[in-house]
C-alpha positions as CSV (number, residue, x, y, z in Angstrom):
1,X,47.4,101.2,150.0
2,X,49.8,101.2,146.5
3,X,48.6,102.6,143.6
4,X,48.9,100.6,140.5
5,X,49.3,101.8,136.7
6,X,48.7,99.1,134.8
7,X,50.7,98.7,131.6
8,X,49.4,95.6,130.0
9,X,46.6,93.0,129.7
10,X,46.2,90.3,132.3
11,X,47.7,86.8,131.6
12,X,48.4,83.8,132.8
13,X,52.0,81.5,133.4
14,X,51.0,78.7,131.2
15,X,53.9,78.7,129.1
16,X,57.3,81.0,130.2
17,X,56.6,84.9,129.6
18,X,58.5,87.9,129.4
19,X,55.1,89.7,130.3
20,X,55.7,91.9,127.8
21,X,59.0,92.6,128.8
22,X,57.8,94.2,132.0
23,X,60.2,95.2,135.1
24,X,57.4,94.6,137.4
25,X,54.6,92.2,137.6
26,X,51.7,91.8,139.6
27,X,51.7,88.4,140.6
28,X,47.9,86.7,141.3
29,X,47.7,82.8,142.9
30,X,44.3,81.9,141.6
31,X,44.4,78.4,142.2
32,X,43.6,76.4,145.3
33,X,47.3,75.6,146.3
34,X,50.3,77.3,146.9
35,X,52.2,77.5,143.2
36,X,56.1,77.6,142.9
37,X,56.7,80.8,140.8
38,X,60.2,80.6,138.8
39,X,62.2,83.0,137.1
40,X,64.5,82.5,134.7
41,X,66.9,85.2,132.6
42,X,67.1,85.2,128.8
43,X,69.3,81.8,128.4
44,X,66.7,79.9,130.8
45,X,68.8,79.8,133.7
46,X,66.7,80.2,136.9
47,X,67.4,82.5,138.8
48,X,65.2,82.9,142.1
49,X,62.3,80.9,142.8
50,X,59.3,81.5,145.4
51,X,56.2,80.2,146.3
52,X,52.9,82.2,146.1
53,X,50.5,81.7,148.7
54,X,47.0,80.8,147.0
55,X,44.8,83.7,146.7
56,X,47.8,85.9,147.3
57,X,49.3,88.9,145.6
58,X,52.8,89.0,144.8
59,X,55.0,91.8,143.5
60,X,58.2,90.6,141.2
61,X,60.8,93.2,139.9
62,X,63.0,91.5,136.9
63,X,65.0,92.3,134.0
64,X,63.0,92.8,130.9
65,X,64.4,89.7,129.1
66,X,63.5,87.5,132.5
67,X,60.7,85.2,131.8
68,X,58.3,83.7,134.7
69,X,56.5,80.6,135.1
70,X,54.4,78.3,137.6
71,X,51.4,78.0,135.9
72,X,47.6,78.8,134.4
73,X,46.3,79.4,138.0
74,X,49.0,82.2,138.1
75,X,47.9,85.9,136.9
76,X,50.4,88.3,135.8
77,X,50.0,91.7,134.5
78,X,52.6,94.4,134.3
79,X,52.7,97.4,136.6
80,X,54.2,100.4,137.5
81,X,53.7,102.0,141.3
82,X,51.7,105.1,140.9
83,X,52.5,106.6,144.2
């Protein structure tokens, strides 16, 4: 089992986010479908895309300045591995 450190507040992809310019985000599918998840670097070019299982965990490393988005039903938070 990881170990998380949490190093921010739970929030959702809504609107594009840095996640307070985090390197790596816990990634929550809330929703009752599979959600496309899309990052993008500072200029808003996209970079990778995935899709996120629905009431699956994902784990996204990124450059500070990337921003995510897919949506309300998906929870980010930013995280460090403890272990």
């Amino acid at each position: 089992m990881a170990v998380l450190r949490l190093l921010g507040s739970q929030s959702n992809l809504t609107s594009a986010s840095n996640v307070g310019l985090a390197k790596l985000v816990r990634v929550y599918n809330s929703g009752g479908s599979d959600l496309v998840l899309t990052q993008k670097n500072a200029g808003g070019t996209t970079l990778a895309t995935v899709t996120v299982k629905t009431k699956e965990v994902e784990y996204i490393a990124k450059a500070s300045t990337d921003t995510l988005e897919g949506g309300a039903a998906l929870l980010v938070v930013s995280i460090a591995f403890a272990n």
